[in-house]
C-alpha positions as CSV (number, residue, x, y, z in Angstrom):
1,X,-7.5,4.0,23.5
2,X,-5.5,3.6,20.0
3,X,-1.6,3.9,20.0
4,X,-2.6,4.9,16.1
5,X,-1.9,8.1,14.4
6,X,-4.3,9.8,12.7
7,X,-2.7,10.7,9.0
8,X,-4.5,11.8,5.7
9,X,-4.4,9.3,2.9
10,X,-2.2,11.6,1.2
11,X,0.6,11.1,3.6
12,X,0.4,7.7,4.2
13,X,0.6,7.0,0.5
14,X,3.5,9.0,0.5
15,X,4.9,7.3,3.2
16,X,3.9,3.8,1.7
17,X,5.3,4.7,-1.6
18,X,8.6,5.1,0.1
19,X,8.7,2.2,1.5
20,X,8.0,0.4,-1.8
21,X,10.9,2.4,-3.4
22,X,13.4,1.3,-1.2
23,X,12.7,-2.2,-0.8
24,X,15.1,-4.7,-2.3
25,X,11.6,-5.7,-5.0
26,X,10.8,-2.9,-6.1
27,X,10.5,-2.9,-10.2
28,X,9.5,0.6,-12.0
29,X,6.4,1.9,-12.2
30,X,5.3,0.2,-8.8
31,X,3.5,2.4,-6.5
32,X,0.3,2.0,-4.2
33,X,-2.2,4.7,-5.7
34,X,-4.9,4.6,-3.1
35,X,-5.8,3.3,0.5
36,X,-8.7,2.5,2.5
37,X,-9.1,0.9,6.0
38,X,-11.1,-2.3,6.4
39,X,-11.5,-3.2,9.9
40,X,-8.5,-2.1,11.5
41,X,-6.5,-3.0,8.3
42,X,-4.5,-0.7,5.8
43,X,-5.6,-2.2,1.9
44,X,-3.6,-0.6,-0.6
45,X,-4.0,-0.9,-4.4
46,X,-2.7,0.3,-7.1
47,X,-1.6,-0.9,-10.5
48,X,-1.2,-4.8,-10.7
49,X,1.1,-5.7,-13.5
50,X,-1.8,-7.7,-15.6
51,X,-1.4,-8.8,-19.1
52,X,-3.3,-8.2,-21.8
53,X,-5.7,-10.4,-20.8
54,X,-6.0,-8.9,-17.4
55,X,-4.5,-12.4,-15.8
56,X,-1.4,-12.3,-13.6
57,X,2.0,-12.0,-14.6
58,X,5.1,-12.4,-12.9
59,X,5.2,-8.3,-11.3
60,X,1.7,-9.7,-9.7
61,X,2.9,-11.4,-7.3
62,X,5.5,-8.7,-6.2
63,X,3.3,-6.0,-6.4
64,X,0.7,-8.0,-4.3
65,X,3.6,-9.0,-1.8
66,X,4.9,-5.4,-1.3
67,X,1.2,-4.2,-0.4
68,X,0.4,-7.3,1.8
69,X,3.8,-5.7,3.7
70,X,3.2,-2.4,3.6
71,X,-0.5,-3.3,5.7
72,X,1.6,-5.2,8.2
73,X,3.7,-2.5,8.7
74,X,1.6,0.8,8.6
75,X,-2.0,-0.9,9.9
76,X,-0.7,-1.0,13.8
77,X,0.9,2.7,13.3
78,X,-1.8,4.3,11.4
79,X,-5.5,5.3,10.9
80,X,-6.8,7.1,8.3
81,X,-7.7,10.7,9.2
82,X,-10.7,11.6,6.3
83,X,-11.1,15.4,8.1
84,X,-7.3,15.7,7.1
């Protein structure tokens, strides 16, 4: 039996959106947009940071830091609920 709480995607962006708020990287206009669970494992995304060109910029790496974060933290708390 899981130890996970069930929560709609809705709150958990909410609560993941927090998170990236108040950390010490946070740069405006940073925010995970959607989530989905891959086997056991919270994957958020949202917008990137790319240039023009669509390669990486600096904000890339943050951005990709802060979600790789936010699935250690949230993935052994929370499972996606889809009937919520």
């Amino acid at each position: 039996m899981s130890d996970k709480q069930a929560i709609s995607r809705n709150e958990l962006l909410m609560i993941a959106n927090q998170i990236i708020q108040d950390h010490d990287s946070y740069i405006e206009g940073m925010r995970a947009d959607a989530v989905e669970e891959k086997a056991d494992v919270l994957v958020f995304k949202g917008n990137y940071f790319l240039d023009d060109n669509g390669l990486p910029t600096p904000n890339t790496t943050m951005v990709f830091n802060l979600f790789k974060l936010l699935a250690h933290q949230l993935s052994p708390k929370f499972t996606l609920d889809d009937a919520k």
